[in-house]
N, CA and C atoms as an extended XYZ file, in Angstrom:
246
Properties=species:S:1:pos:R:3:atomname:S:1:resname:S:1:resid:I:1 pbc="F F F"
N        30.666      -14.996       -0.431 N   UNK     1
C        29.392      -15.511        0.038 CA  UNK     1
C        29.536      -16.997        0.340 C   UNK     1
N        28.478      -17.010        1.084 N   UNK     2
C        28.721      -19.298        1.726 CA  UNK     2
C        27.915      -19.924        0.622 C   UNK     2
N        28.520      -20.698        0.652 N   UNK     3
C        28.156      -21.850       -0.706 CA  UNK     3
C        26.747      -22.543       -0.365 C   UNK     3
N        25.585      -22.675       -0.717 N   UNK     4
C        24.751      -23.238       -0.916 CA  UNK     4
C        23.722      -22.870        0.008 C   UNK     4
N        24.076      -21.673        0.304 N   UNK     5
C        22.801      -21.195        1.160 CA  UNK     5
C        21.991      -20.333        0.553 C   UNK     5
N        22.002      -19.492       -0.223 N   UNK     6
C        21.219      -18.786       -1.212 CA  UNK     6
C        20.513      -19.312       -1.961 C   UNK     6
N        19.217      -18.871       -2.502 N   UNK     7
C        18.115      -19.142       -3.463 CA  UNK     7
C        18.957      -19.107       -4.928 C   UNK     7
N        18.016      -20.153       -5.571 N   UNK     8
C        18.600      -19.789       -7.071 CA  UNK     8
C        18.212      -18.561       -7.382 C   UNK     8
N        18.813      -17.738       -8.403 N   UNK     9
C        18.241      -16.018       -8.735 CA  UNK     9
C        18.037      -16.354      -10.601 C   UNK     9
N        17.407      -16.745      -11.372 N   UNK    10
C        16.644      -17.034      -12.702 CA  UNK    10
C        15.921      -16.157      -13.281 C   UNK    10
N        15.891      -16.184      -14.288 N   UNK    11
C        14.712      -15.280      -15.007 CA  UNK    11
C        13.146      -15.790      -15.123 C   UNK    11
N        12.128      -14.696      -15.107 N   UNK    12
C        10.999      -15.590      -14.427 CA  UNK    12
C        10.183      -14.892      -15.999 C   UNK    12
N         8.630      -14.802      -16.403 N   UNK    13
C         7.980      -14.128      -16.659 CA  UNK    13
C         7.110      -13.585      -15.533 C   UNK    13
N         6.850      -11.835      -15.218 N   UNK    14
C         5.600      -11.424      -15.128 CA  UNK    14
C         4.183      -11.125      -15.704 C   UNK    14
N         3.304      -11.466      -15.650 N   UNK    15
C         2.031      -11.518      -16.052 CA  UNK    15
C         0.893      -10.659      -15.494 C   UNK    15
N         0.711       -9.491      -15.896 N   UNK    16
C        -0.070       -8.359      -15.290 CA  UNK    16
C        -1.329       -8.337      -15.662 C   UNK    16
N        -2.305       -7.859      -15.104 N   UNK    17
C        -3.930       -7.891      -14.700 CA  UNK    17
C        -4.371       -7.479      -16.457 C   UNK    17
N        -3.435       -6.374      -17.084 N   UNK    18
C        -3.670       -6.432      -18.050 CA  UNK    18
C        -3.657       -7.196      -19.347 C   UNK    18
N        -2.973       -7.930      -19.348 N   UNK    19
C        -2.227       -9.463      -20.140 CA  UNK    19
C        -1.045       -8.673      -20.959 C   UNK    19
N        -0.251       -7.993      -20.443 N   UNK    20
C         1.301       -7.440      -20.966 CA  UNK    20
C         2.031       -8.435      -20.196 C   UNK    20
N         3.466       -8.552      -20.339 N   UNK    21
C         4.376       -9.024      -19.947 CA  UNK    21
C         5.812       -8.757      -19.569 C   UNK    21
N         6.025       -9.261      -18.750 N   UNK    22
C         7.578       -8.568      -18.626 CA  UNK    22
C         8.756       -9.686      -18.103 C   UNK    22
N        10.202       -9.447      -18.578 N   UNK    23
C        10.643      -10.683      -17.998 CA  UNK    23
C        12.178       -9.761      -16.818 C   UNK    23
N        11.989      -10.933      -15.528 N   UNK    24
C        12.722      -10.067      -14.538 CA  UNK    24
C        13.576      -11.484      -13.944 C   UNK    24
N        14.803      -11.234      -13.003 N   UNK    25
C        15.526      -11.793      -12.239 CA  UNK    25
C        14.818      -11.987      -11.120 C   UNK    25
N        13.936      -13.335      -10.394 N   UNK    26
C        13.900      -13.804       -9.263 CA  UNK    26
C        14.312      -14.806       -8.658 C   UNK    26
N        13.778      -15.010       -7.222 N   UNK    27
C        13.850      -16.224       -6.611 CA  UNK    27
C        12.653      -17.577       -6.512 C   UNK    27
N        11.610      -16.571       -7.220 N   UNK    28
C        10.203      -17.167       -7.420 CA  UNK    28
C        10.228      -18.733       -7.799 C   UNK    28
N         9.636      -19.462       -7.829 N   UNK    29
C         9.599      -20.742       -8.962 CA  UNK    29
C        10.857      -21.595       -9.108 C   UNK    29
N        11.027      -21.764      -11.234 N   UNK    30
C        11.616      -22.409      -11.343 CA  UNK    30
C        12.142      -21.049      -12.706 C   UNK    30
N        13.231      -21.328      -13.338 N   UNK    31
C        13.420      -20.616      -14.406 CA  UNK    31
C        12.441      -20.923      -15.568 C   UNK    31
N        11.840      -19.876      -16.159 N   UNK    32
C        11.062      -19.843      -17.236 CA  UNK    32
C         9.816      -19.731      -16.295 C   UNK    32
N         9.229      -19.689      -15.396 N   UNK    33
C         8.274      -19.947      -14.720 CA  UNK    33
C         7.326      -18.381      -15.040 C   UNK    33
N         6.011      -18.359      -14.914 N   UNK    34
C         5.449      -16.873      -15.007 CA  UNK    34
C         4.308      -16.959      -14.189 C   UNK    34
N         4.762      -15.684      -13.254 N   UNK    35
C         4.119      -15.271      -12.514 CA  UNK    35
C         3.114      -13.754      -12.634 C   UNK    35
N         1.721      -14.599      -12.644 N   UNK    36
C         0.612      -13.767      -12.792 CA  UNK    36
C        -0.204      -13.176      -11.446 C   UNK    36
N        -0.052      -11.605      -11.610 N   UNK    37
C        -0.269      -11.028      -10.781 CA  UNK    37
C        -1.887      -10.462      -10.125 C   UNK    37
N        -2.410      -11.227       -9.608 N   UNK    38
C        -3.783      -10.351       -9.477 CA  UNK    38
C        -4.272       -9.246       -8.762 C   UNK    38
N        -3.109       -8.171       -8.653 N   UNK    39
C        -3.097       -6.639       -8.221 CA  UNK    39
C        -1.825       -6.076       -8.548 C   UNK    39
N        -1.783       -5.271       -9.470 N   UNK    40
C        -0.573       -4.389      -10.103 CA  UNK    40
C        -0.850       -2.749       -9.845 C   UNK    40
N        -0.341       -2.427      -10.438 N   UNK    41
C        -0.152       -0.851      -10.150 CA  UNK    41
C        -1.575       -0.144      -11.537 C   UNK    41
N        -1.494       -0.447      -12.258 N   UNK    42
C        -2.551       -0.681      -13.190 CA  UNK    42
C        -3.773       -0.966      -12.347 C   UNK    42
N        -4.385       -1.534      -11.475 N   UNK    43
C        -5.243       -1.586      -10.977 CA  UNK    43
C        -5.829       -1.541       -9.451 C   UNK    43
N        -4.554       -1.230       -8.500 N   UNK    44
C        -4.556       -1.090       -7.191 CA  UNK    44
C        -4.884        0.486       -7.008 C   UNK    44
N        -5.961        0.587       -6.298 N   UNK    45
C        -6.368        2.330       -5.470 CA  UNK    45
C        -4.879        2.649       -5.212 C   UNK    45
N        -3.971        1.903       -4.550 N   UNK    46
C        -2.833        3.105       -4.018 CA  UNK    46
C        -2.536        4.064       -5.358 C   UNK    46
N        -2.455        3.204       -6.541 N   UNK    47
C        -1.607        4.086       -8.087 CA  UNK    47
C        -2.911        4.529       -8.660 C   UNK    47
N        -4.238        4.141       -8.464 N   UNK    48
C        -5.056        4.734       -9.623 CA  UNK    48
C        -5.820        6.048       -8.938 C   UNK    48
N        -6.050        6.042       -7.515 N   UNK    49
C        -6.620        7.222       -7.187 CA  UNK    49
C        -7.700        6.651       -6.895 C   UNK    49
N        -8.458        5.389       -7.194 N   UNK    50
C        -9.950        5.089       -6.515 CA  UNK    50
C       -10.131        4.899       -5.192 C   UNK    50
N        -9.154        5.010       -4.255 N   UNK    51
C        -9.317        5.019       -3.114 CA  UNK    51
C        -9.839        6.329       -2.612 C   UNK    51
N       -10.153        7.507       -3.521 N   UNK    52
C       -10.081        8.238       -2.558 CA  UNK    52
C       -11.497        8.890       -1.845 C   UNK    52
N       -12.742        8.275       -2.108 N   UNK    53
C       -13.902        8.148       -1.464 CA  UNK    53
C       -14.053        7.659       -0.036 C   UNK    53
N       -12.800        6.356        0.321 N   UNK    54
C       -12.327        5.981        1.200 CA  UNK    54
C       -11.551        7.485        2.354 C   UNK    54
N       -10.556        7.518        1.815 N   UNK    55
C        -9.906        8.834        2.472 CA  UNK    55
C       -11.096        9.873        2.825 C   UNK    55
N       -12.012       10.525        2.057 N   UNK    56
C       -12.972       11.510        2.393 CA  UNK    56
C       -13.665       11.010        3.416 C   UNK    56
N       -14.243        9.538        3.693 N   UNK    57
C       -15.258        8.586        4.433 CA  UNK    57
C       -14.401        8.780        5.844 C   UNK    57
N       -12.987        8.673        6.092 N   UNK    58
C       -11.835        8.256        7.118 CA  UNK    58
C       -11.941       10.047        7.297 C   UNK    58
N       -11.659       11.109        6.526 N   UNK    59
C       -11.933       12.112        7.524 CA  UNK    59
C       -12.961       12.521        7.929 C   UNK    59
N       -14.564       12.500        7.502 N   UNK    60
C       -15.395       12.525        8.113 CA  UNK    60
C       -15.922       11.546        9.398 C   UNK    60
N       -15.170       11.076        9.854 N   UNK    61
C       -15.427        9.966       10.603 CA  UNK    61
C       -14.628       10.872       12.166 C   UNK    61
N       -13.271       11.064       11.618 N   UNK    62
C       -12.615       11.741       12.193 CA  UNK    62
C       -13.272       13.308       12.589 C   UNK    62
N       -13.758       13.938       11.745 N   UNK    63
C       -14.389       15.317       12.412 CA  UNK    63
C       -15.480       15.060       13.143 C   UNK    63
N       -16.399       14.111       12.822 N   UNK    64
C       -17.534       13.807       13.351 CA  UNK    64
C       -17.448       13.074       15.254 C   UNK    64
N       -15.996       12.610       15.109 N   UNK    65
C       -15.669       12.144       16.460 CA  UNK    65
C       -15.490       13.385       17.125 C   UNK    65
N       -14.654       14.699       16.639 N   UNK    66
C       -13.660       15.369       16.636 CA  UNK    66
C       -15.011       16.481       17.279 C   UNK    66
N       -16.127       16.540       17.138 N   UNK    67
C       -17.159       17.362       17.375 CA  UNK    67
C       -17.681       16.830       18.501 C   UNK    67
N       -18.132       15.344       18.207 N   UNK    68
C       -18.521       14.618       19.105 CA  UNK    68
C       -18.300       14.961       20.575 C   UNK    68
N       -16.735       14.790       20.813 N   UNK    69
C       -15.946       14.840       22.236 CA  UNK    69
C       -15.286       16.008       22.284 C   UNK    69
N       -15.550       17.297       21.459 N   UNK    70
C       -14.920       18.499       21.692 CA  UNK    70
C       -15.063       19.229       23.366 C   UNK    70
N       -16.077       19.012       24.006 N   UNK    71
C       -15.963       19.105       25.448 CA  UNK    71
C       -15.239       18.743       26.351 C   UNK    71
N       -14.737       17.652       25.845 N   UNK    72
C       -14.453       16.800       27.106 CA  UNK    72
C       -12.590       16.982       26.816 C   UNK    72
N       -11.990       16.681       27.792 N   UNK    73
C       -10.640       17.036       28.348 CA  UNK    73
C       -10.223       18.554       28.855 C   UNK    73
N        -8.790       18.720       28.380 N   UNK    74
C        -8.587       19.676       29.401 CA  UNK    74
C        -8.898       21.168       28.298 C   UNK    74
N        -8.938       22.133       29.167 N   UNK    75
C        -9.412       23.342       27.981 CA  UNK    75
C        -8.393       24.024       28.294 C   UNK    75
N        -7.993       24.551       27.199 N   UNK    76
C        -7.326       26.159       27.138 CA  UNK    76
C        -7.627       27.125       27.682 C   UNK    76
N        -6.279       27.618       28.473 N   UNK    77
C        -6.786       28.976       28.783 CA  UNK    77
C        -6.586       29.978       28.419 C   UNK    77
N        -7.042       31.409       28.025 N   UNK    78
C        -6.921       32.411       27.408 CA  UNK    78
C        -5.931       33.215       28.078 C   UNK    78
N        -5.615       32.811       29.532 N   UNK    79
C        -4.713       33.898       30.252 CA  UNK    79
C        -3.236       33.758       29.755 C   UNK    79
N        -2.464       34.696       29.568 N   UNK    80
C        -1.463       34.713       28.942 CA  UNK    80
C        -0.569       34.912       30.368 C   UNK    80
N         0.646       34.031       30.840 N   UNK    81
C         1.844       34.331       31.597 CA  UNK    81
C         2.388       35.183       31.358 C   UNK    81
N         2.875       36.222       32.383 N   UNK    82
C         3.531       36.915       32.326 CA  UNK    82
C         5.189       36.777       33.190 C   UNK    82
């Protein structure tokens, strides 16, 4: 590797929404430094599942278009090629 182009890599603290802790290898800061997180997996819809009123809201939106413009373009035809 080239000499002096890389970040220092140190041990940092993490600091989670819950007040647990954890200690990891970054480039963050300074060594000893702790970094407090204000969205973890502990409290983000992607890991807890509260998103999913959202998702139900996003497909009704979608059928309701989906009814909306069901007329319009090209239609199917029932005749089968022979």
């Amino acid at each position: 590797m080239k000499e002096g182009i890389h970040p220092e890599y140190h041990e940092i603290t993490v600091k989670m929404t819950n007040g647990k802790t954890f200690t990891t290898r970054s480039t963050y800061g300074k060594p000893g430094d702790v970094l407090t997180l204000d969205v973890d997996i502990n409290t983000h819809q992607a890991w807890t599942g509260a998103g999913n009123s959202f998702v139900n809201e996003q497909a009704g939106k979608v059928a309701k278009f989906n009814n909306r413009f069901a007329g319009l373009g090209a239609k199917k035809s029932d005749k089968k090629s022979s």
